[in-house]
N, C-alpha and C positions, 0 to 999 in steps of 0.2 A: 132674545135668541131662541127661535122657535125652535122644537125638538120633537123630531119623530123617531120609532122604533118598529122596524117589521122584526116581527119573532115567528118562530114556530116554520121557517123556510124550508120543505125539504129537502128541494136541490135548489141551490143558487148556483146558475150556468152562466159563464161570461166571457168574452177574449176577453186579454190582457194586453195592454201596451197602447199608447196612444200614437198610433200610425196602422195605415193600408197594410193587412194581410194576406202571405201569395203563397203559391204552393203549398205545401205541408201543412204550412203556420196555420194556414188559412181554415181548415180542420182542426184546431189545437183549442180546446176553450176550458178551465178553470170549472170545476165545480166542486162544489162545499157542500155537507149534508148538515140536515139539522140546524140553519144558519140565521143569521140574524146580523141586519144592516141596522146602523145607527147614524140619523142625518141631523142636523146642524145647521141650521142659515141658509137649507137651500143645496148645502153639500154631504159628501157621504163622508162623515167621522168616522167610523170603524165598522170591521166586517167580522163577525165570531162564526164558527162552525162549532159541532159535537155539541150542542146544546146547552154553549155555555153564550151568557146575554153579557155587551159591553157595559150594560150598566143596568143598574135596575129601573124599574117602572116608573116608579115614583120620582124619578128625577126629570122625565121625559112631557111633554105635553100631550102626544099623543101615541097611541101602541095599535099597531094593527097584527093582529094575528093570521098568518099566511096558510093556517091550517094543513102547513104539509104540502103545500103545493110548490109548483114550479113557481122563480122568483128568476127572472133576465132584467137585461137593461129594458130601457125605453126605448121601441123601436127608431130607428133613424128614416124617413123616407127621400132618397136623393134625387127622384124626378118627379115632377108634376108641375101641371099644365093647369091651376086651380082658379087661374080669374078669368071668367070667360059667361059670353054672353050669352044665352039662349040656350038650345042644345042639339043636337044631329038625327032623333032616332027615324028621323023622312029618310033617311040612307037607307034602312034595312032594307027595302023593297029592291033597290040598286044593285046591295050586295049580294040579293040570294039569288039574279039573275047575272050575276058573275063581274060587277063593276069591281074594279080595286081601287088601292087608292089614290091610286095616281089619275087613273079613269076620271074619278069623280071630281078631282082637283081641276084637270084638265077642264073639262067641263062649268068650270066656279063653282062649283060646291067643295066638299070638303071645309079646309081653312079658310076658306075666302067667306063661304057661308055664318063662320064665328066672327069673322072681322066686321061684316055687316054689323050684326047684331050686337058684338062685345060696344061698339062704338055708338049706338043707339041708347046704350042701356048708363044709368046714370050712377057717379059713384055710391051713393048710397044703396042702389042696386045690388052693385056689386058685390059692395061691403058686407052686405046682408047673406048672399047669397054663400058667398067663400067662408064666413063666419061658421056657417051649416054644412059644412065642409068638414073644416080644421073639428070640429065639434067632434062629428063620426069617425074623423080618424083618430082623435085623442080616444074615442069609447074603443076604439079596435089595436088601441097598446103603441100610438106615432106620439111622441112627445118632442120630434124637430122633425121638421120637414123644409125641402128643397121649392121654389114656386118659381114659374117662369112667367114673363110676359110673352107676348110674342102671338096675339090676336087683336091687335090696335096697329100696326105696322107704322103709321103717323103718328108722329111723335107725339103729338098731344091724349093722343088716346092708349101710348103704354105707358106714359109717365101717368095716365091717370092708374091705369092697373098697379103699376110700381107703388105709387103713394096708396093704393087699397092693402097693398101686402105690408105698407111701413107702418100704417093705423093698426093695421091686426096684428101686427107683431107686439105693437106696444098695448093693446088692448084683452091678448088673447094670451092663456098660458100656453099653447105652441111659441115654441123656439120659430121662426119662421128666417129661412137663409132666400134671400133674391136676385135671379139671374134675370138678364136686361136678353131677351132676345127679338128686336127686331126685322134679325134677316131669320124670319121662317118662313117666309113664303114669299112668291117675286108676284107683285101687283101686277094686274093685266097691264095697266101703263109704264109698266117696266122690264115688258117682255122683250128681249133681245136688246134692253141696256140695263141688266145686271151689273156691272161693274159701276155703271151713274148712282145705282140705288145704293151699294155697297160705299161708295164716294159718300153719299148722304149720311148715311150711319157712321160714319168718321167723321165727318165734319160738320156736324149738327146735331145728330143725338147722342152718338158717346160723349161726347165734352158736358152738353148737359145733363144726364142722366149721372154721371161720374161729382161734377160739380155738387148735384142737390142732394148725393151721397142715396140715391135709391136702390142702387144694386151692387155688391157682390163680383158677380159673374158677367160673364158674356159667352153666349151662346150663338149658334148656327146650323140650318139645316143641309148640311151637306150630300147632296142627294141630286139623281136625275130630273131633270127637269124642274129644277131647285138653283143652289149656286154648286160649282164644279169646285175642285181642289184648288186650285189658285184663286178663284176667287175669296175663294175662305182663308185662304194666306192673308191676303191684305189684307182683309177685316178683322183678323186675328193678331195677326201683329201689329197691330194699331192699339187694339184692343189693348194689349200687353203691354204699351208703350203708355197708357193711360193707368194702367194699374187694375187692370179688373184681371181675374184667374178667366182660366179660360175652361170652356166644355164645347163637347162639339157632338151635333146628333150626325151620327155616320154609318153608315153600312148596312141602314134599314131595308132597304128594296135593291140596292146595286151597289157593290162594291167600285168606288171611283175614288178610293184614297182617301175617302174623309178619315180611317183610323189611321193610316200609313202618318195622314198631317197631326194625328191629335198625340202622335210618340214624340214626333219632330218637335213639335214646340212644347213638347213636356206639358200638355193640357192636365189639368187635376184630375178630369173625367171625358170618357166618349163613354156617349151614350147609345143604347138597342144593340148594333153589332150584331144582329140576325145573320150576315151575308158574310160576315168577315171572314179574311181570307188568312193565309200563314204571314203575307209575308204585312198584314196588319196587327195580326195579335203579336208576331215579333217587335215590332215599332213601340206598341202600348209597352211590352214589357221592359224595352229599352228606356224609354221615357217615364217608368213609373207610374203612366195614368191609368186611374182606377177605372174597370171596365163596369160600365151602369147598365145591366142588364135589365130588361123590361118584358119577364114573359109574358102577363097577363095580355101586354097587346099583340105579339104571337099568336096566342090561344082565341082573340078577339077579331083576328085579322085570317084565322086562320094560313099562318106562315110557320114556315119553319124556327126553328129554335135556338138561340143563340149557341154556340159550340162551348159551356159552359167546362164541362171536362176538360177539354184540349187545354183551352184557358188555365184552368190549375195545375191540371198533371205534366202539361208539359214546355207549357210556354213563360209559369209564373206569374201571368198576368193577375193581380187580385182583385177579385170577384164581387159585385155589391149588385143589390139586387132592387130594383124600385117600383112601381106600379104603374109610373105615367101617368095616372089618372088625365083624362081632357074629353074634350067633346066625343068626336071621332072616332079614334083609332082603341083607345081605352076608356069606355065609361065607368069603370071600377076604381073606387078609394081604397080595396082594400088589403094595406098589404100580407095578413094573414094570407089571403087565396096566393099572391104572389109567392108566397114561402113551403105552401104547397104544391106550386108548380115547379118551383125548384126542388123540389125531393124529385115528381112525376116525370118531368120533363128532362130538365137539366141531367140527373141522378145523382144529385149532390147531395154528400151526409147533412145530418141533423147541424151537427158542429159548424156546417160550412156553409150552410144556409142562417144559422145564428148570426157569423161573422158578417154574412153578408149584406145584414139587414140590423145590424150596429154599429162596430166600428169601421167597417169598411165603405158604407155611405157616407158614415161622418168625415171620413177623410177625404171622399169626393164630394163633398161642400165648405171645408176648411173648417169643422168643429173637432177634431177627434183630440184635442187637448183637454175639452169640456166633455162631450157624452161619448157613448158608441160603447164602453164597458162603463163594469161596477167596479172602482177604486177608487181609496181613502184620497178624497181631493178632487172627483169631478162630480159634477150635476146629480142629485141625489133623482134620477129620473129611472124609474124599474118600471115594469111588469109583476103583477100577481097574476097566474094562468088557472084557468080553470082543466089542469093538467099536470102528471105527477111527472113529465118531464118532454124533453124536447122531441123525442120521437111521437110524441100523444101530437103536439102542434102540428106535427107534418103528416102526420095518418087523418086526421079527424081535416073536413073541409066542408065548409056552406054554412060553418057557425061562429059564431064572434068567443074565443074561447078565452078572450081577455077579462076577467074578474074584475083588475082594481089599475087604475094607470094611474101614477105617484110622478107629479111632474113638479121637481125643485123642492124636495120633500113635504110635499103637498100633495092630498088626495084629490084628482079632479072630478 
């Protein structure tokens, strides 16, 4: 029964409660001076403050001294796009003479451009390449992260990506949660029968992918010149009729209802939400689905900004905030920079950018029973910060201000 001890904490910050935080709540986070976690098998056995220790040293196998510094959960990352072949940066010339990215999709490049090459490249490729991934995100404080397929569109080549995230899971200390999204993009030979392809993904790769137990989630691009609001109905309720949670990418470049559909059918998560509009961020809040904000691809896309304020002040919607990391549209793993663009951008407090990148992600991926806070009874997974507290992480940016990431009371 292996036994760790962080001591000498000087704030220990954290939400409370294992569920999606909105409004108010979602600003409301737990801190303890002078504190000291004590983990267990992997779990967090007891939390002291005032500088009193749950046990002494001697009983412990291992003790890390926090020197005073900030001490949070393990970050949660709830989007990314992390298996994938090759990589984009031939766009830049595109985009500084004003292509976007529908332009350059239009055109076969963009996604179409990763599918080539995701599909060329071999799993051990792969394996190798996402391993060096999950690595830099664990050294930048992610200790569960969200991963999609959805650059293989044939089946054969997302279930190889699915099976690269099921090996890493079991090989790698990242937590790793798996959404199946084959409708991300509509192949040229299935332009103008959208509905046949969406048929296909029902009746041939969700029953498999579902069967061989590779994914979680299910996912879809709901977007112009993508699939429309009804078509993501069907696909979604099937989806849902098979057992997979649902998320939906919506409101990226044009508001056409993908969040109006992701309230209706109570999805876990709509993701970006750049474009949304009142009467979508009402639907999310109805439905409960956690809104998966991704500035970093804003800031990368040079777009507007998801309407993060309105979302909590006054719609309830609760807030989680991810990176997206992919080819394309976000070449950045890092959610640090993300948590600073929520102070910059968003103008979300310290506290509410915390939740949004703990328990709020966790709960748009179905983990918030296990991580997303610090409490006696879940995953002893923290942050040591090189920071004496949460305003240092949202002031300070372009440095990795993570110290020590502790995943399953374990130093990695």
């Amino acid at each position: 029964m292996a036994k760790l001890l962080v001591k000498n904490i000087g704030v220990l910050q954290t939400p409370v409660g294992s569920y999606a935080h909105k409004g108010s709540e979602q600003g409301e986070n737990l801190k303890l001076y002078n504190a000291a976690v004590l983990a267990e098998d992997g779990l967090i056995k007891a939390i002291t403050a005032d500088g009193q220790l749950p046990c002494s040293e001697e009983e412990v196998d291992t003790v890390i001294d926090a020197e005073g510094n900030l001490v949070t959960p393990g970050l949660v990352e709830g989007h990314t796009h992390l298996v994938f072949g090759g990589y984009r940066q031939n766009e830049i010339p595109l985009k500084l003479k004003g292509a976007g990215y529908l332009d350059i999709l239009r055109a076969g490049g963009g996604i179409m451009d990763t599918v080539r090459k995701t599909r060329e490249a071999t799993f051990e490729e792969l394996y190798d390449k996402t391993e060096g991934f999950l690595d830099e995100m664990m050294g930048l404080g992610v200790t569960t992260c969200e991963a999609k397929s959805g650059y293989g569109i044939d089946l054969e080549t997302e279930v190889k990506l699915l099976e690269v995230l099921k090996k890493l899971n079991e090989d790698h200390p990242m937590d790793i949660v798996s959404t199946f999204m084959p409708a991300h993009v509509v192949l040229p030979e299935y332009k103008g029968k959208e509905e046949e392809f969406i048929q296909l993904c029902i009746d041939e790769m969700m029953p498999y992918v579902k069967e061989k137990g590779l994914a979680e989630f299910i996912d879809i691009f709901t977007e112009d010149s993508v699939f429309d609001k009804e078509q993501s109905r069907v696909y979604l309720e099937a989806a849902r009729e098979m057992g997979y949670g649902l998320k939906i990418h919506a409101d990226e470049i044009e508001a056409i209802g993908g969040s109006v559909l992701a309230g209706e059918m109570k999805a876990t998560s709509a993701e970006h939400l750049i474009v949304i509009d009142d009467e979508g961020m009402a639907s999310l809040a109805k439905g409960g689905t956690v809104a998966m904000l991704l500035p970093a691809t804003s800031f990368y896309l040079g777009a507007t900004f998801a309407p993060a304020r309105r979302m909590i002040d006054e719609f309830g919607v609760p807030v989680a905030m991810a990176s997206d990391f992919n080819p394309g549209s976000c070449p950045s793993l890092n959610l640090q920079f993300t948590m600073n663009l929520g102070y910059l951008k968003y103008r979300m407090t310290p506290e509410e950018i915390l939740t949004a990148v703990t328990i709020n992600p966790a709960a748009g991926i179905g983990r918030e029973k296990t991580v997303g806070t610090l409490e006696v009874g879940k995953q002893a997974d923290m942050v040591i910060w090189n920071a004496p507290n949460m305003e240092m992480l949202c002031y300070r940016f372009g440095s990795n201000l993570a110290l020590q990431t502790i995943k399953k009371g374990e130093l990695v």
